[in-house]
N, C-alpha and C positions, 0 to 999 in steps of 0.2 A: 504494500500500500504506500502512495504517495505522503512524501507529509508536507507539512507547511505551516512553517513558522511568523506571529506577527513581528516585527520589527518596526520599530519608531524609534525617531527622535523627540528628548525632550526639554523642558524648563520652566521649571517654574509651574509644574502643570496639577496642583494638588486641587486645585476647582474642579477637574473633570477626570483625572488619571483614572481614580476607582470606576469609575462608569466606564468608560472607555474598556477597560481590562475584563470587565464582571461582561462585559456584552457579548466578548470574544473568547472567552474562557473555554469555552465548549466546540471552538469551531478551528483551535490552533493547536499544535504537538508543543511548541514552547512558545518562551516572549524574548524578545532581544530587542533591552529598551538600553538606546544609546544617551546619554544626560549633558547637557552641552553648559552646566552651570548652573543647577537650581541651588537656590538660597531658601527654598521651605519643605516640604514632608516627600516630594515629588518621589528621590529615589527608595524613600522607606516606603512606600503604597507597591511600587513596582518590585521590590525586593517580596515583599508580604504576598505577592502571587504567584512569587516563585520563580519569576523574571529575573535572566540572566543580563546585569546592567554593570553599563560600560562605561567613562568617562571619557571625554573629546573637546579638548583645546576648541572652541569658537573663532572661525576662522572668516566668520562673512560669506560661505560660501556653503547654501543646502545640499546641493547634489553633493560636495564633500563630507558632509554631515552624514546626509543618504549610504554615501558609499561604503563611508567607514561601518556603521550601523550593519549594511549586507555583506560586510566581507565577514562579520561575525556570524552569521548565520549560514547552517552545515543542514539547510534541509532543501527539495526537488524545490517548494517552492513557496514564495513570500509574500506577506501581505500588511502593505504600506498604509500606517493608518497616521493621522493626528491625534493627539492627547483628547481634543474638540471635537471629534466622530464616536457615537456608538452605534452599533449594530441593532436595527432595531424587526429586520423581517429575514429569515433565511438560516439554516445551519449546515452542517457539516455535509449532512447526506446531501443537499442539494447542489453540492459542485462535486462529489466522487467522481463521474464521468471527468468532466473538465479536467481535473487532477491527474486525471492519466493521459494526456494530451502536452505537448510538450510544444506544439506548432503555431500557440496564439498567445495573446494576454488577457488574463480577464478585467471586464471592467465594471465597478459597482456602482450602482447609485446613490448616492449623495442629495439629500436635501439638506438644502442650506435656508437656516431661518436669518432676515435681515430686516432693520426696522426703513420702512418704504412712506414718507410724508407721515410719520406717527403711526404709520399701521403694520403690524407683523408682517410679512410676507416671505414665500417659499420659492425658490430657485432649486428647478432640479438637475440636476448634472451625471451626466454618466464617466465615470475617469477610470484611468486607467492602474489598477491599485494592487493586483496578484500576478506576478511575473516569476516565470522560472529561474533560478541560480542561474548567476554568471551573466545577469541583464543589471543591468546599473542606469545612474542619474545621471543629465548634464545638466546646464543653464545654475547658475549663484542662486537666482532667484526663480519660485514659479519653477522650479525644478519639472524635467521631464523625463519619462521613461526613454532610453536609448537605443531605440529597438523601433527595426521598422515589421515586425509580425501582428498579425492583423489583431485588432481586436473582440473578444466575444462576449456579450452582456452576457453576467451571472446575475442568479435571484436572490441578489444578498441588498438591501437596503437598508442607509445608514443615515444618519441625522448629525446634521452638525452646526453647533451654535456660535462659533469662533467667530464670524464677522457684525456679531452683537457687540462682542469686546473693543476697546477702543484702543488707537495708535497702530495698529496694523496697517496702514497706507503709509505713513510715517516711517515706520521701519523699514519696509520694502524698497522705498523710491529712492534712498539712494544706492543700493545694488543694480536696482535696475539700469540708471543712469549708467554705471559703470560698465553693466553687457552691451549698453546702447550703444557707447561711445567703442566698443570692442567689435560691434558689428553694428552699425548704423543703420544697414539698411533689414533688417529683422524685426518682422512683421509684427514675431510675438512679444517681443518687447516693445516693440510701439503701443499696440493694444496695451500691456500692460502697466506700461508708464501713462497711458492716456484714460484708462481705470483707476486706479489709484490717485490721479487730478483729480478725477470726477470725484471720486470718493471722499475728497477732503474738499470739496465745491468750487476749486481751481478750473472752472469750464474753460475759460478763454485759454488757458494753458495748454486744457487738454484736446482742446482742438489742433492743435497747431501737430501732436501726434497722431491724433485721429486721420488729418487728410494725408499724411504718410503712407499708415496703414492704409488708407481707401487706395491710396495710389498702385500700391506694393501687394494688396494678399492675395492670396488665392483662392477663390470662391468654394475649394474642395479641403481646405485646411477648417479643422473642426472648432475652433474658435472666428471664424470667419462672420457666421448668423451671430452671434453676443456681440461681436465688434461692430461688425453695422448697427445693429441697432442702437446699439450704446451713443457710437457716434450722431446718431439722428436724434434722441433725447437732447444729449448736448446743446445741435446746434437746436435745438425749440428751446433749452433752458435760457440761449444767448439770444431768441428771438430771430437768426440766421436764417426765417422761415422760405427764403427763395434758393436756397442753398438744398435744406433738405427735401425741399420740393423735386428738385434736381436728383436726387440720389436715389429716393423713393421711384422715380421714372427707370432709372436704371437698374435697381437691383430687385426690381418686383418680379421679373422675369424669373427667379433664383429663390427668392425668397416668400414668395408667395403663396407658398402651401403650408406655413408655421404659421400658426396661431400666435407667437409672440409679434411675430414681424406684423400681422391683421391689427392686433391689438394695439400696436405702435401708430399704426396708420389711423386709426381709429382717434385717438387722444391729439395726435396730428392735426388730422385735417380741424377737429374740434376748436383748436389754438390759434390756428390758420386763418378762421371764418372771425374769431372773436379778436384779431390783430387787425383785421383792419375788413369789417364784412363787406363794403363794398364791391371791393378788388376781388373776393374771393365767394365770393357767396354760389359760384357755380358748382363749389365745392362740397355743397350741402349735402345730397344725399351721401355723398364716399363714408360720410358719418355712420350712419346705419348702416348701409355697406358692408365698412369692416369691421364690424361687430360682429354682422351674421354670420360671413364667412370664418371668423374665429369661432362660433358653435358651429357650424359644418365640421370644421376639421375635426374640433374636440379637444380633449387630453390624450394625446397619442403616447403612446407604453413607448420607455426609451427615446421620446425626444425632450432634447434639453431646452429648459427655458421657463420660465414664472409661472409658478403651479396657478390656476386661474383665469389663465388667457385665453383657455380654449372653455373654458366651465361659467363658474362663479363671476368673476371679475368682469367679464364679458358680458353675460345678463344685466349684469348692475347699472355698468356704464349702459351697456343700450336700454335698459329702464329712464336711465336720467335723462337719455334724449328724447325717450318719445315724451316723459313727463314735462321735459321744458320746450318741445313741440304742441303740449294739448292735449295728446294723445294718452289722458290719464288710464286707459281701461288697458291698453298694450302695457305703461310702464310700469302695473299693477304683475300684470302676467310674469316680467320678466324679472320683477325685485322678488316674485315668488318662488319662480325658477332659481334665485339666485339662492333666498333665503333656504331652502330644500337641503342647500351642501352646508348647512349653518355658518353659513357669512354674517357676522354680526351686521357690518354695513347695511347690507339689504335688511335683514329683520329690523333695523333700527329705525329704517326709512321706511316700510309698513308701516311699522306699530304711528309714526307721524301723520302718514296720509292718512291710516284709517282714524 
């Protein structure tokens, strides 16, 4: 039988280490927690589970942190977690098959909760996190698997609350800057340093790497759909609305069938009409539009992007249009549709109109 070992690196991680550890406890052969400097209970939690933990000089650089961390580990295969992730659907027997396959990487799901204008919201991600020995990390920062073998979703899903936490953009952006200026014209640190802007409300900044990236990526590179969209948020935060008018004509073609990219167009064109309605009021229906077309798609299993955009969140907002069109008996329908997934938002906007 195959085994497979977790491995992380850590610091400072005694908020979440136990959870982290109690989630995967049943689904790993050992633990190899590498500690890059904690100063509170971090390596005594990972010791108490029996975790073989290793100490490592802080060098600025994750993949080094990564590597060191997997050269410790003597098992077929590994599974790369954050202190910040626990395992919350999926166990052992559900990847056996996998486990004996040595030709791919698996990749788990990941929801990530993050606070979106005051309200909770979930981003789903599939990444790449169970890789056979002798496959390693590059990139300082935003680290990536080094290995071009295909990847295959397994049914392990994980949760993770680390971009609740604050100074995480802060910390990263000046590594990134450093790969940037090491490789300029690399896409994924453009994105990354123009995330990270955004993320500390630096927009005008992070434009300036966004149209980098727009210039540079490649539409089949799987951070490509986050990057555009991101980028188009942006320029609506900056008002740029004839710019992202522009982009949206271009990458519809591509983009079109994600529910997040609908829903973008959606909040879009709404901003669009209310920036200046005269000029733009042709624009009106794309409103409802692309809302509907975000409940056609739906919530499609394994693709990544804002839990909501194909569900909930999409009823809501097209409730709030037909209700500030008139159309109270449709915006009834669809804050009830929304309310169904228990959306506080919608039940709160019910319980008002009724």
């Amino acid at each position: 039988m195959k085994t497979l070992n977790l491995v992380m690196i850590v610091k400072n991680e005694e908020r979440c280490l136990e959870r982290c550890l109690t989630s995967v406890n049943d689904l790993v052969d050992d633990m190899i927690i590498v500690d890059t400097g904690s100063e509170d209970s971090t390596k005594q939690i990972a010791l108490a589970f029996g975790a073989k933990v290793f100490d490592y000089v802080w060098k600025n650089d994750f993949s080094d942190a990564r590597n060191f961390a997997l050269s410790k580990s003597e098992s077929d295969w590994n599974l790369i977690l954050d202190a910040d992730e626990c395992l919350v659907q999926g166990n052992r027997h559900d990847i056996l098959k996998f486990l004996d396959n040595t030709d791919s990487l698996g990749a788990i799901q990941i929801k990530s909760s993050y606070m979106d204008n005051g309200e909770l919201s979930y981003g789903i991600d599939y990444m790449t996190r169970i890789i056979p020995k002798n496959i390693y990390f590059s990139g300082k920062v935003h680290e990536q698997v080094n290995s071009k073998l295909p990847r295959f979703p397994l049914p392990l899903n994980f949760e993770h609350d680390g971009y609740i936490m604050p100074n995480k953009p802060e910390r990263n952006l000046p590594i990134l800057f450093e790969e940037l200026e090491r490789n300029p014209n690399d896409c994924y640190f453009l994105y990354q340093i123009a995330s990270a802007l955004v993320n500390m409300k630096r927009y005008k900044e992070a434009i300036n790497y966004y149209e980098k990236f727009y210039d540079l990526a490649d539409s089949d590179s799987n951070y490509y759909k986050k990057g555009i969209i991101q980028y188009i948020y942006t320029l609506i935060e900056i008002e740029s609305f004839e710019k992202a008018l522009e982009i949206i004509g271009v990458v519809k073609p591509i983009l079109q069938e994600y529910a997040d990219f609908n829903f973008l167009c959606g909040i879009f064109y709404m901003k669009l009409i209310l920036f200046d309605i005269i000029k733009y009021q042709n624009y009106l229906p794309m409103i409802e539009k692309s809302y509907l077309k975000c409940l056609e798609i739906g919530e499609v299993p394994q693709q990544q992007g804002v839990l909501g955009c194909g569900s909930f969140k999409a009823s809501y907002n097209l409730g709030t249009w037909y209700e500030a069109s008139g159309n109270l008996k449709s915006a009834k329908r669809y804050y009830e549709l929304s309310a169904k997934s228990g959306y506080e938002t919608a039940i709160k906007r019910l319980k008002q109109i009724h």
